[in-house]
PDB file with one MODEL, atoms N, CA, C and O in Angstrom:
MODEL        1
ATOM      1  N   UNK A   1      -2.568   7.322  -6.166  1.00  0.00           N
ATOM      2  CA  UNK A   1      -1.985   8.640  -6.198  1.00  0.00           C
ATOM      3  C   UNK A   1      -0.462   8.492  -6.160  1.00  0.00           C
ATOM      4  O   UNK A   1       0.021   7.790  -5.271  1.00  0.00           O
ATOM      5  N   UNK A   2       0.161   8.964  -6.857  1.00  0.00           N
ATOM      6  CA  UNK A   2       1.806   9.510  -7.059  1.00  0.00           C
ATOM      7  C   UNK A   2       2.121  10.512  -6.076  1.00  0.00           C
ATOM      8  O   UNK A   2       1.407  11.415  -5.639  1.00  0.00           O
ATOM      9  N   UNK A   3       3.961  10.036  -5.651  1.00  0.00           N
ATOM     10  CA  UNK A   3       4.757  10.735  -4.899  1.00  0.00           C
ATOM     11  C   UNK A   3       4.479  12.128  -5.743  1.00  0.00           C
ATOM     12  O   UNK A   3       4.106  13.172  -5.209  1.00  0.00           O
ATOM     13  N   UNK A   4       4.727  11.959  -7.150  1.00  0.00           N
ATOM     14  CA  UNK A   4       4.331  13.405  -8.014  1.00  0.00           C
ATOM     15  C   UNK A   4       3.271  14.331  -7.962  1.00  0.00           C
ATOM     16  O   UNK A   4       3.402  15.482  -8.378  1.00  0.00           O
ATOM     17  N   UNK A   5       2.034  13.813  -7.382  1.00  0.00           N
ATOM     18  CA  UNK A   5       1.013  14.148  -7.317  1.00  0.00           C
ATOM     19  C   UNK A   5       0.390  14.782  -6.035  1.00  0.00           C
ATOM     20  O   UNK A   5      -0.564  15.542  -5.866  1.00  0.00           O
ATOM     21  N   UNK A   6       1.421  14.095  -5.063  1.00  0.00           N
ATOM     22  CA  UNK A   6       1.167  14.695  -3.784  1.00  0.00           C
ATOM     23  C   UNK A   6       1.754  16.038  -3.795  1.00  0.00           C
ATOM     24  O   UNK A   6       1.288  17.103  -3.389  1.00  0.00           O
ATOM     25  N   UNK A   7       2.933  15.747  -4.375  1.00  0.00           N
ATOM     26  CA  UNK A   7       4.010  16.861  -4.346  1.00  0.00           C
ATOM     27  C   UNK A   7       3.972  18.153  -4.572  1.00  0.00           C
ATOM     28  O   UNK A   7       4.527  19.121  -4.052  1.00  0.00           O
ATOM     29  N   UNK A   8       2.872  17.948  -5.843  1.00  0.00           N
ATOM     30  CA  UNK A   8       2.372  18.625  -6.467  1.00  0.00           C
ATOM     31  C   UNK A   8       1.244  19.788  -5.849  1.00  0.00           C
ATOM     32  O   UNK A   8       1.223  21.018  -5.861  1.00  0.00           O
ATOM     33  N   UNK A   9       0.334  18.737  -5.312  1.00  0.00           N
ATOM     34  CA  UNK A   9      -1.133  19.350  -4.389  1.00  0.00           C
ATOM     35  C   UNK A   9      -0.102  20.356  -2.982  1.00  0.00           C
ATOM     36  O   UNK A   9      -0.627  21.310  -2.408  1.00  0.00           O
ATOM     37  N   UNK A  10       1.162  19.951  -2.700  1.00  0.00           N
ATOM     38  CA  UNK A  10       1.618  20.544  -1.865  1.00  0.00           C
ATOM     39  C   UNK A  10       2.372  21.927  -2.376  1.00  0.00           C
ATOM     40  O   UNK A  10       2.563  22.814  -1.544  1.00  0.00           O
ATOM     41  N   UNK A  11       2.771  22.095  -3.654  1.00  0.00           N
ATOM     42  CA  UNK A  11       3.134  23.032  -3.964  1.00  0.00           C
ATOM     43  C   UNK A  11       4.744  22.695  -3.685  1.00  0.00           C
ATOM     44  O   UNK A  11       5.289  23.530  -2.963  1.00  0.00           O
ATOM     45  N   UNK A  12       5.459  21.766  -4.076  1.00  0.00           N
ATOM     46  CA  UNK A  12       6.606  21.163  -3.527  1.00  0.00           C
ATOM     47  C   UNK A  12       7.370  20.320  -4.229  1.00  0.00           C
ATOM     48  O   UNK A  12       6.738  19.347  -4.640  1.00  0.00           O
ATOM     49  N   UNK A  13       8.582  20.345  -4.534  1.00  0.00           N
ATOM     50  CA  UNK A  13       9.053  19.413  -5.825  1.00  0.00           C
ATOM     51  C   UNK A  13       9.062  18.332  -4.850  1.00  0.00           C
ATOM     52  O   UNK A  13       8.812  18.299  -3.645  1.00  0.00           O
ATOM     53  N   UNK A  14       9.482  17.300  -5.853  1.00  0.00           N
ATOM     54  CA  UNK A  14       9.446  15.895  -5.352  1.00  0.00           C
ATOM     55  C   UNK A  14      10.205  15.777  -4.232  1.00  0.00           C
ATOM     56  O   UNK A  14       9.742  15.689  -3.095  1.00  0.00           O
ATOM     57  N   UNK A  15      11.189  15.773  -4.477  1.00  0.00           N
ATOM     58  CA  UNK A  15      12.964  15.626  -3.649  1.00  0.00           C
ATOM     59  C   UNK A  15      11.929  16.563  -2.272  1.00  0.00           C
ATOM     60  O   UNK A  15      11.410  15.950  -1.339  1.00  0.00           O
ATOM     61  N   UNK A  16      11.849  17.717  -2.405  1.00  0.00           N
ATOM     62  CA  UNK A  16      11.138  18.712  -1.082  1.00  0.00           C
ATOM     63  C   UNK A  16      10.008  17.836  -0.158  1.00  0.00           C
ATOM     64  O   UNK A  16       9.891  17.836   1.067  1.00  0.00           O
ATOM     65  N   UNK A  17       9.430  17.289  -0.901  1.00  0.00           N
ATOM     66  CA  UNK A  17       8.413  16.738  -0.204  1.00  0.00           C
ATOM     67  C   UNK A  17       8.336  15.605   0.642  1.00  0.00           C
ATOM     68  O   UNK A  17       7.809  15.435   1.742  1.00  0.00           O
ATOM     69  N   UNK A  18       9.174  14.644  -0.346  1.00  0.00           N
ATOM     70  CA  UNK A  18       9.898  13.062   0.237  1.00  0.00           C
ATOM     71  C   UNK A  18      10.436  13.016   1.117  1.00  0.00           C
ATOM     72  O   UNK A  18      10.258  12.032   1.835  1.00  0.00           O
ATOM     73  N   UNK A  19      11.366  14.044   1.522  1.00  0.00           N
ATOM     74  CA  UNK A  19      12.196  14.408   2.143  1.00  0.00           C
ATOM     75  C   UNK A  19      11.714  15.489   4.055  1.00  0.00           C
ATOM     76  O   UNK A  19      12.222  15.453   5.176  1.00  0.00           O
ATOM     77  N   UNK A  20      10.579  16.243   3.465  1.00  0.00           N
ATOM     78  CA  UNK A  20       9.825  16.395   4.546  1.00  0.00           C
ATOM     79  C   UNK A  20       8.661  15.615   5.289  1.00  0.00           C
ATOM     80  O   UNK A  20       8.206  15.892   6.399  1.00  0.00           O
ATOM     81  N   UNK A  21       8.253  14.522   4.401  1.00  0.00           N
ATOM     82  CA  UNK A  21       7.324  13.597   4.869  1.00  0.00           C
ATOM     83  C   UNK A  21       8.083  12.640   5.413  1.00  0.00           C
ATOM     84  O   UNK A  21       7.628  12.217   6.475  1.00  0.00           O
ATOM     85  N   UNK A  22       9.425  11.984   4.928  1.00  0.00           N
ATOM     86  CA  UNK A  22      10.067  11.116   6.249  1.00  0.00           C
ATOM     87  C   UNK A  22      10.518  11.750   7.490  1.00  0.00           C
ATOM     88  O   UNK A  22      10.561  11.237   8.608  1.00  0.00           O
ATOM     89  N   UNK A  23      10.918  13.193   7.062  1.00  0.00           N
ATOM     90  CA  UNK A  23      11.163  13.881   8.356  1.00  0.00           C
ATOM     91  C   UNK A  23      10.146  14.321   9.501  1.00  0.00           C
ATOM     92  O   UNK A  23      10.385  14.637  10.667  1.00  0.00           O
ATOM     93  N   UNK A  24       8.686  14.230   8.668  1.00  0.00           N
ATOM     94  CA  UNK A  24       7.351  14.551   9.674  1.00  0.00           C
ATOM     95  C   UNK A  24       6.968  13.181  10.203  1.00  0.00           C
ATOM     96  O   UNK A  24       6.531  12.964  11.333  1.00  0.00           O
ATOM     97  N   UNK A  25       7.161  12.386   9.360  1.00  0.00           N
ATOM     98  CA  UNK A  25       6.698  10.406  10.225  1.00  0.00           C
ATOM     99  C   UNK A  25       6.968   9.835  10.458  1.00  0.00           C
ATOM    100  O   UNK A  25       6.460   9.117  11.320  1.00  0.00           O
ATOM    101  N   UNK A  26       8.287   9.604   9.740  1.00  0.00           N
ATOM    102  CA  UNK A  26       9.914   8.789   9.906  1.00  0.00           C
ATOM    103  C   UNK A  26       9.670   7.645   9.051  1.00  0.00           C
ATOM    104  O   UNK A  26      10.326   6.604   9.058  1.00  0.00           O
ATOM    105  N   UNK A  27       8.435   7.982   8.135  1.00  0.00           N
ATOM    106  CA  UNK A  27       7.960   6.800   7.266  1.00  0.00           C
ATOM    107  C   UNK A  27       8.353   7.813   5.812  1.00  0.00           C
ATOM    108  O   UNK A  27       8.320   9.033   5.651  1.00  0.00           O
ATOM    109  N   UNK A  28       8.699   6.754   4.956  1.00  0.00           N
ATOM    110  CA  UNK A  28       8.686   7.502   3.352  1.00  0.00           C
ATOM    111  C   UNK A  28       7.316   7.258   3.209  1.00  0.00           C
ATOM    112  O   UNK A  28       6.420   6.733   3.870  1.00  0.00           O
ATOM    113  N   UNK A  29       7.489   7.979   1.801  1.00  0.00           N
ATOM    114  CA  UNK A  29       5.716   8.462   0.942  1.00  0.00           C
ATOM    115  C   UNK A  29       5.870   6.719   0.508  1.00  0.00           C
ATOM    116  O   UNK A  29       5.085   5.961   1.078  1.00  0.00           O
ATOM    117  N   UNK A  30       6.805   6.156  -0.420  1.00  0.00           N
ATOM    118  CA  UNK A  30       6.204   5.030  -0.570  1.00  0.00           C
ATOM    119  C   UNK A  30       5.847   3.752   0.085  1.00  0.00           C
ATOM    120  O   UNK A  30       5.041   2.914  -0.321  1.00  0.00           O
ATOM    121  N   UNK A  31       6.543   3.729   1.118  1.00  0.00           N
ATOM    122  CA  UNK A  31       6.211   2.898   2.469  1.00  0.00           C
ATOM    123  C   UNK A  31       4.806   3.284   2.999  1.00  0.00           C
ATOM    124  O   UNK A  31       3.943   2.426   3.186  1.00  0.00           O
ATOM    125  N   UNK A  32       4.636   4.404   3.198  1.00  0.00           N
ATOM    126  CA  UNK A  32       3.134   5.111   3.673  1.00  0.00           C
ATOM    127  C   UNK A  32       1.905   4.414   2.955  1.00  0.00           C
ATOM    128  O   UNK A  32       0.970   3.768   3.429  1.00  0.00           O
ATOM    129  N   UNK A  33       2.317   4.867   1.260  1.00  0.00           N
ATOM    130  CA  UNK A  33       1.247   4.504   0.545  1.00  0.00           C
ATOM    131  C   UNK A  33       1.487   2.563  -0.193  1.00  0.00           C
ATOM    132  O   UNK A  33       0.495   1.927  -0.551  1.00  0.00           O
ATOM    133  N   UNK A  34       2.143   2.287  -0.230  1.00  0.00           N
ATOM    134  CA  UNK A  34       2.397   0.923   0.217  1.00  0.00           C
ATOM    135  C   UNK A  34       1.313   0.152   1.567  1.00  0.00           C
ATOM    136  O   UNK A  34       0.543  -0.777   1.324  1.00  0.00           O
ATOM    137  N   UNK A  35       1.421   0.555   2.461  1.00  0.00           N
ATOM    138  CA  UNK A  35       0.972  -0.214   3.616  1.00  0.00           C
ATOM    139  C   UNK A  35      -0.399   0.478   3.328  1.00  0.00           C
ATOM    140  O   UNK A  35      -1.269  -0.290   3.738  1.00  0.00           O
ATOM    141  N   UNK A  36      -1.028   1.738   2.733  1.00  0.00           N
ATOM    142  CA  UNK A  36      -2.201   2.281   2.809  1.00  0.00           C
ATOM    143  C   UNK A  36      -2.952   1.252   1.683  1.00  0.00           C
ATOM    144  O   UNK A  36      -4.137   0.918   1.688  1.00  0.00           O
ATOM    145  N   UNK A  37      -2.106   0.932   0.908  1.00  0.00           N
ATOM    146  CA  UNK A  37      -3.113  -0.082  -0.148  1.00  0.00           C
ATOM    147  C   UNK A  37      -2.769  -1.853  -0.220  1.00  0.00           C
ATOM    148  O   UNK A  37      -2.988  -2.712  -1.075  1.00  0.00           O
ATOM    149  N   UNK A  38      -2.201  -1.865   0.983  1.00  0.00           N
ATOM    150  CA  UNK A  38      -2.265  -3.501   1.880  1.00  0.00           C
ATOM    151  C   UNK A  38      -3.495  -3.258   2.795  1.00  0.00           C
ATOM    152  O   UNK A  38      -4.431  -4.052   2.704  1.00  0.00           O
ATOM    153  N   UNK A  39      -3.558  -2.354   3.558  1.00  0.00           N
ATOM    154  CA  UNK A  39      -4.561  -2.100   4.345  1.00  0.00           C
ATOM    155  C   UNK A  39      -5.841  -2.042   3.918  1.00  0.00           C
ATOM    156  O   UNK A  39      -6.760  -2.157   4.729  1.00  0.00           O
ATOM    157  N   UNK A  40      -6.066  -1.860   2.611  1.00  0.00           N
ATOM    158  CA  UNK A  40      -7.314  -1.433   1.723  1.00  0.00           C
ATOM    159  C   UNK A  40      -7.443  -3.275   1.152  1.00  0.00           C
ATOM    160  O   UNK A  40      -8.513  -3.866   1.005  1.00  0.00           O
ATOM    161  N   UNK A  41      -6.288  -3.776   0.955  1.00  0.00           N
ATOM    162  CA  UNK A  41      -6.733  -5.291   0.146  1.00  0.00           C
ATOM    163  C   UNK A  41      -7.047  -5.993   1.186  1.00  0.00           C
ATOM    164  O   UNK A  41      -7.943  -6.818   1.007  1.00  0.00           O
ATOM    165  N   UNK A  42      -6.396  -5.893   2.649  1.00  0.00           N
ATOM    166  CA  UNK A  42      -7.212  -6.583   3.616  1.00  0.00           C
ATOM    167  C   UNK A  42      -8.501  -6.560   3.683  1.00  0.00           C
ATOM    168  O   UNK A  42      -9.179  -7.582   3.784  1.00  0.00           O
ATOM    169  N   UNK A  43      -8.837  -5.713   3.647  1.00  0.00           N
ATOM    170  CA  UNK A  43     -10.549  -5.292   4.269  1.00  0.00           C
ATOM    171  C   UNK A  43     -11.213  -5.895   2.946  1.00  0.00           C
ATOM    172  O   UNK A  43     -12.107  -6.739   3.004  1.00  0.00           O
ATOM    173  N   UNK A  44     -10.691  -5.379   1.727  1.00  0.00           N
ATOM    174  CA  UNK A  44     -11.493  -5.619   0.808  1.00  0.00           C
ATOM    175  C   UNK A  44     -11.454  -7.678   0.731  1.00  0.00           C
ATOM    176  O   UNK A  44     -12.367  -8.235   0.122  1.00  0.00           O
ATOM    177  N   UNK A  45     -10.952  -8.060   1.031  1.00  0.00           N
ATOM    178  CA  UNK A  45     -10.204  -9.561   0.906  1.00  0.00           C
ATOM    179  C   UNK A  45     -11.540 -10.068   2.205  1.00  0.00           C
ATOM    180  O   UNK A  45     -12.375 -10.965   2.089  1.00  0.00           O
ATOM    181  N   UNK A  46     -11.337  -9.184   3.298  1.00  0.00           N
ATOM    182  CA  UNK A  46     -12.380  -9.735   4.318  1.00  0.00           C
ATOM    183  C   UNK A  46     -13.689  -9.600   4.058  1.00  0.00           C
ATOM    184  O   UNK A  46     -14.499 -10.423   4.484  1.00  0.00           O
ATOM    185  N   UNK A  47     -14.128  -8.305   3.160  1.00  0.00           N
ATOM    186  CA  UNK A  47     -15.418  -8.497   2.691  1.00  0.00           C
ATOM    187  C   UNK A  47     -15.710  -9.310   1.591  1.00  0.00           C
ATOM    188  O   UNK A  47     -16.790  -9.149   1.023  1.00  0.00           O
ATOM    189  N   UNK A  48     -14.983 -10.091   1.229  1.00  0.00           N
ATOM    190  CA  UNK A  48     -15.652 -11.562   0.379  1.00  0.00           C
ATOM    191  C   UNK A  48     -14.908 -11.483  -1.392  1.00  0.00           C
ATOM    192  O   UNK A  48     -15.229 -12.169  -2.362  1.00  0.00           O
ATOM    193  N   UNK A  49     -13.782 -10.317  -1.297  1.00  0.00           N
ATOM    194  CA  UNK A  49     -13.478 -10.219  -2.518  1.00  0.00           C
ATOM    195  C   UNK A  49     -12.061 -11.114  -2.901  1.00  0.00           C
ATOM    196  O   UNK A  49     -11.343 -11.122  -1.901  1.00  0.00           O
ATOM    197  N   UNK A  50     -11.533 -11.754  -3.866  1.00  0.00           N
ATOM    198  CA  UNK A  50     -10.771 -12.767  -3.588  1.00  0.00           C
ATOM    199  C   UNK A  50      -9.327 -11.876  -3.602  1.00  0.00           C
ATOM    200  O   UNK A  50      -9.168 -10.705  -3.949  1.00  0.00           O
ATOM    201  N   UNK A  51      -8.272 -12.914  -3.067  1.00  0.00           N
ATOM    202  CA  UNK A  51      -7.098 -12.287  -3.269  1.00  0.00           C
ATOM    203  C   UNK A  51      -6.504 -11.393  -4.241  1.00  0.00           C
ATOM    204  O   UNK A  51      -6.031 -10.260  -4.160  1.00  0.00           O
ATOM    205  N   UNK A  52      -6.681 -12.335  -5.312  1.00  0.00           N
ATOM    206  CA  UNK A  52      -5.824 -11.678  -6.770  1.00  0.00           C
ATOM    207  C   UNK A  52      -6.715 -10.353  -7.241  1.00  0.00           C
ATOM    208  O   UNK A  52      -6.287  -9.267  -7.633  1.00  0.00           O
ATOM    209  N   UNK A  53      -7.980 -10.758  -7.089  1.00  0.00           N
ATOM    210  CA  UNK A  53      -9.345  -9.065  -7.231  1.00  0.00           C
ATOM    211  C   UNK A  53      -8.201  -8.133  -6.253  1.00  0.00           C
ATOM    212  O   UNK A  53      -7.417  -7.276  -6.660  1.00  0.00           O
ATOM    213  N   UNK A  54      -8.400  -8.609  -4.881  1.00  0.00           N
ATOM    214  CA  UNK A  54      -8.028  -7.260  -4.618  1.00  0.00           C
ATOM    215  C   UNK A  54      -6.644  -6.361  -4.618  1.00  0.00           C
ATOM    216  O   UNK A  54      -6.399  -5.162  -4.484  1.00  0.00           O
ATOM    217  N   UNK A  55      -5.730  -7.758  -4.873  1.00  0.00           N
ATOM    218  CA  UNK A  55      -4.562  -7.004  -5.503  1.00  0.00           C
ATOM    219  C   UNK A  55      -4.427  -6.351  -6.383  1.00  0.00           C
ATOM    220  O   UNK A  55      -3.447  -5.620  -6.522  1.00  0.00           O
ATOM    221  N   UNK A  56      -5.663  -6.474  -7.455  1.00  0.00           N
ATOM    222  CA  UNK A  56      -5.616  -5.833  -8.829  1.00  0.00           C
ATOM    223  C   UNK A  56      -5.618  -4.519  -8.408  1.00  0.00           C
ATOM    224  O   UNK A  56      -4.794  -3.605  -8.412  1.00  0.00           O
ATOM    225  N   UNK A  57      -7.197  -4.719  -7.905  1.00  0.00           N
ATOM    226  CA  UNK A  57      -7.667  -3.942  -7.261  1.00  0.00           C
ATOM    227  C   UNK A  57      -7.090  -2.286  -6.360  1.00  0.00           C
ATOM    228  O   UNK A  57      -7.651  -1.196  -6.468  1.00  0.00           O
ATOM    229  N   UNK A  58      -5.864  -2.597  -5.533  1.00  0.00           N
ATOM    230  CA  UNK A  58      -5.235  -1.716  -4.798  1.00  0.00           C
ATOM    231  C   UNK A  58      -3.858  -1.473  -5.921  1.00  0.00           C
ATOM    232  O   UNK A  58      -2.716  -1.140  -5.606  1.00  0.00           O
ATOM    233  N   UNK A  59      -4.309  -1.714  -7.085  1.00  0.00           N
ATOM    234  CA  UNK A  59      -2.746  -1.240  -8.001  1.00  0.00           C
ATOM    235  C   UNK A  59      -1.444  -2.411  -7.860  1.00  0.00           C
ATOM    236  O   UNK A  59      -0.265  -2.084  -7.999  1.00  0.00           O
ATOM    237  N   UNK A  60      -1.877  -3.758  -7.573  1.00  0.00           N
ATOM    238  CA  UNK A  60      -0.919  -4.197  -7.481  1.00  0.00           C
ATOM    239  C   UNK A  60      -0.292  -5.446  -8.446  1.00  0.00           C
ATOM    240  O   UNK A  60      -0.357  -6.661  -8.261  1.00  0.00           O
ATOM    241  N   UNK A  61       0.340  -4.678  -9.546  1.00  0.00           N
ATOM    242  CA  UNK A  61       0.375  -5.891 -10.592  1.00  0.00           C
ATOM    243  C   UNK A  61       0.809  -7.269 -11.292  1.00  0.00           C
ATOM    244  O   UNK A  61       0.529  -7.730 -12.400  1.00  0.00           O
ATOM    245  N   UNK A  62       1.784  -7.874  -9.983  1.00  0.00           N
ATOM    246  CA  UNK A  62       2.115  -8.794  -9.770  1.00  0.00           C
ATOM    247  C   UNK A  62       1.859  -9.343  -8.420  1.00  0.00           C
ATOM    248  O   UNK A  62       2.268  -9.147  -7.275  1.00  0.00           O
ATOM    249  N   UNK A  63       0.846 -10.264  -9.148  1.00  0.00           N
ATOM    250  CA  UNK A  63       0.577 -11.085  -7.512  1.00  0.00           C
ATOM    251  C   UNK A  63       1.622 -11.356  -6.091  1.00  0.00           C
ATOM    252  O   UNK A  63       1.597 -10.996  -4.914  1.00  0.00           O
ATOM    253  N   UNK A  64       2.785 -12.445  -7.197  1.00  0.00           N
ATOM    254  CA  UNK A  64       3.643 -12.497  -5.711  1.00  0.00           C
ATOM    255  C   UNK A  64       4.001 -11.400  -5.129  1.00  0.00           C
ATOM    256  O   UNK A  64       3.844 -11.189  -3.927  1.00  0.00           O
ATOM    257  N   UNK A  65       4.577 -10.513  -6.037  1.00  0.00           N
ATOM    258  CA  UNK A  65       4.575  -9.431  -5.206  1.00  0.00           C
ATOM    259  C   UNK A  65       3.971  -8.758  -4.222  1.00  0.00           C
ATOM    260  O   UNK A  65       4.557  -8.013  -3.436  1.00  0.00           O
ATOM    261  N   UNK A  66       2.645  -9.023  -4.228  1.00  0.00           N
ATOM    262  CA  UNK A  66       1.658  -8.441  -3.410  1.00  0.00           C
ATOM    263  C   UNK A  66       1.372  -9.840  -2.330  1.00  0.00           C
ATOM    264  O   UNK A  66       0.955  -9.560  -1.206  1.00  0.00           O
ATOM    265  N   UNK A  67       1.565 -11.111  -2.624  1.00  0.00           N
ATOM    266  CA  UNK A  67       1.439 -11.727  -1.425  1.00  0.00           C
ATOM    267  C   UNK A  67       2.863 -11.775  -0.704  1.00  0.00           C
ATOM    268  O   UNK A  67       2.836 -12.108   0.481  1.00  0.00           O
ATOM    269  N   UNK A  68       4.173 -11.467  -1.307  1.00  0.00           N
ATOM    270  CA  UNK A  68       5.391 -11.252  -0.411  1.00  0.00           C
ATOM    271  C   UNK A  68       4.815 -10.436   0.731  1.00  0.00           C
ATOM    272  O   UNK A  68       4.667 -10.870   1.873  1.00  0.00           O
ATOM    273  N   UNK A  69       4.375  -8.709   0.150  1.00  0.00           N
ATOM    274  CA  UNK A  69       4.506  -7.712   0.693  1.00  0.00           C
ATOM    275  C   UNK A  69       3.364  -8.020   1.998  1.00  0.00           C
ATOM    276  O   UNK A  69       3.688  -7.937   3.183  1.00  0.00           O
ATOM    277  N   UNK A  70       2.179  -8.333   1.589  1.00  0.00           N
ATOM    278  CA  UNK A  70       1.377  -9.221   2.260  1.00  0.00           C
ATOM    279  C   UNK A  70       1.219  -9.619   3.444  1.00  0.00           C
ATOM    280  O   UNK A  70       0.452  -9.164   4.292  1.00  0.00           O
ATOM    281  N   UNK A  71       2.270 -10.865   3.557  1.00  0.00           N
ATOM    282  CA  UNK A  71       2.540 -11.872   4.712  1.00  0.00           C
ATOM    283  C   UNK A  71       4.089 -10.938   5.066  1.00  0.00           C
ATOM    284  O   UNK A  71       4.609 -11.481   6.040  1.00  0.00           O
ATOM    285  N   UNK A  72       4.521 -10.333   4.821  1.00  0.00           N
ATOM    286  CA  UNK A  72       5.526  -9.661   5.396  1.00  0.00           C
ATOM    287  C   UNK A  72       4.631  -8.708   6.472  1.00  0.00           C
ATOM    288  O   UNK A  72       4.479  -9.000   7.658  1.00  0.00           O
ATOM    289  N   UNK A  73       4.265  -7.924   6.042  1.00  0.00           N
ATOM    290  CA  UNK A  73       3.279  -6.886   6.889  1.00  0.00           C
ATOM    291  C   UNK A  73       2.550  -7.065   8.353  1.00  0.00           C
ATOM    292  O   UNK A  73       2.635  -6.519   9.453  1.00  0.00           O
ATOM    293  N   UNK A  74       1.518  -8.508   7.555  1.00  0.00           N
ATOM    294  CA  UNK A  74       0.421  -8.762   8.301  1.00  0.00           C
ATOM    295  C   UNK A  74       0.314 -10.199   9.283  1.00  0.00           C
ATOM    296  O   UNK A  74      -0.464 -10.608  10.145  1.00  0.00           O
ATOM    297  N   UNK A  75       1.631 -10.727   8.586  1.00  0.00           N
ATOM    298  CA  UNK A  75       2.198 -11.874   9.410  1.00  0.00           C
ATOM    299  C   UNK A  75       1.395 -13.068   8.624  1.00  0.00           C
ATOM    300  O   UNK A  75       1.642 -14.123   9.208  1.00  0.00           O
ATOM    301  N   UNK A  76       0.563 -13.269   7.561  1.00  0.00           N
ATOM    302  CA  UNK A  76      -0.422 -14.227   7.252  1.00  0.00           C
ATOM    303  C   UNK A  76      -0.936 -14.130   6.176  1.00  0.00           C
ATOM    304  O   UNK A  76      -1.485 -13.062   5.906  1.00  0.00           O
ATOM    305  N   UNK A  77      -0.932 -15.114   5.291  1.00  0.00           N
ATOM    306  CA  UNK A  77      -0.679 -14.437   3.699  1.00  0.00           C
ATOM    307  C   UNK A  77      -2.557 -14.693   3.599  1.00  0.00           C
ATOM    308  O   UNK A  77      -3.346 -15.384   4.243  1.00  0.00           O
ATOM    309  N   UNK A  78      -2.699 -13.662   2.359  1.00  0.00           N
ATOM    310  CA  UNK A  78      -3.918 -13.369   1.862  1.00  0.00           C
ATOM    311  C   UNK A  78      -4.970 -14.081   2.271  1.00  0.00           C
ATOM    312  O   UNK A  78      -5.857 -13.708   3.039  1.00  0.00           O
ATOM    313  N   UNK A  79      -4.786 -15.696   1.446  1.00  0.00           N
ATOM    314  CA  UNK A  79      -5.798 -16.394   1.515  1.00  0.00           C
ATOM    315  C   UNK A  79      -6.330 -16.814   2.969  1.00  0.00           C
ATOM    316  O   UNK A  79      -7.456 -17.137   3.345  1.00  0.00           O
ATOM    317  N   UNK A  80      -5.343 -16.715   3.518  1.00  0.00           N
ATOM    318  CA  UNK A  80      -6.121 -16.828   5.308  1.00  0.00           C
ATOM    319  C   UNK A  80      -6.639 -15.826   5.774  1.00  0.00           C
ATOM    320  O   UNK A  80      -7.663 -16.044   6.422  1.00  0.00           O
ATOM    321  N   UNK A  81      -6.342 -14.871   5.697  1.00  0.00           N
ATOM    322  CA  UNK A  81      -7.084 -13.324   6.450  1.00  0.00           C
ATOM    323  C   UNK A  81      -8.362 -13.569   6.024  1.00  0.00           C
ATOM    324  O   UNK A  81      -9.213 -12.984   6.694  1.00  0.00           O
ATOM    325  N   UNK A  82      -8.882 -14.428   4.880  1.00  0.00           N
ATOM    326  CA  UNK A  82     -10.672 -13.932   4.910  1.00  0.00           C
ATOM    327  C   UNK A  82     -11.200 -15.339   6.267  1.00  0.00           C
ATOM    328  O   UNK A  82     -12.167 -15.078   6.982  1.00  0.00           O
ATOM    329  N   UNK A  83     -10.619 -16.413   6.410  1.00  0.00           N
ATOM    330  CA  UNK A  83     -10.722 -17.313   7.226  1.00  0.00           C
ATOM    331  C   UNK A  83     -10.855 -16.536   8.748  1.00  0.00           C
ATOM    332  O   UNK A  83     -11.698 -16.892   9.572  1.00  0.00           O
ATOM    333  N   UNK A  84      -9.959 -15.499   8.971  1.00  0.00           N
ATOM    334  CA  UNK A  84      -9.490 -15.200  10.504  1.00  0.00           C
ATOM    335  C   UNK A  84     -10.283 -13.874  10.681  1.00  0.00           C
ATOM    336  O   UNK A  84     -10.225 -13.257  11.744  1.00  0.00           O
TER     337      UNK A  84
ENDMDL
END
């Protein structure tokens, strides 16, 4: 889902919305939905699906990118979280 799309379902231009969702969480929309689809490749990674699947998987189209963001987050890059 898109910052546009939320924005949208809210009845709210972009700039309006971005702008009231860091002010309601102190998190931006893309930080939010960022960590919401790290959180989704974990689990999916722990139920037996491999790294690069589930990066595809959560929209993420460059691998390193997604194992930077990854081991930044979660302290422990991909391929170990199905180990731990």
């Amino acid at each position: 889902m898109s910052v546009d799309e939320l924005a949208a379902m809210c009845y709210l231009s972009r700039y309006h919305f971005m702008r009231l969702f860091k002010q309601q969480t102190g998190c931006t929309v893309h930080n939010y939905i960022r960590q919401k689809r790290l959180v989704l490749a974990a689990r999916l990674i722990r139920e037996g699906m491999s790294a690069s699947s589930a990066a595809a998987e959560c929209g993420f189209t460059d691998y390193s990118a997604f194992h930077r963001a990854f081991s930044q987050t979660f302290g422990i890059s991909p391929g170990k979280i199905k180990s731990s």
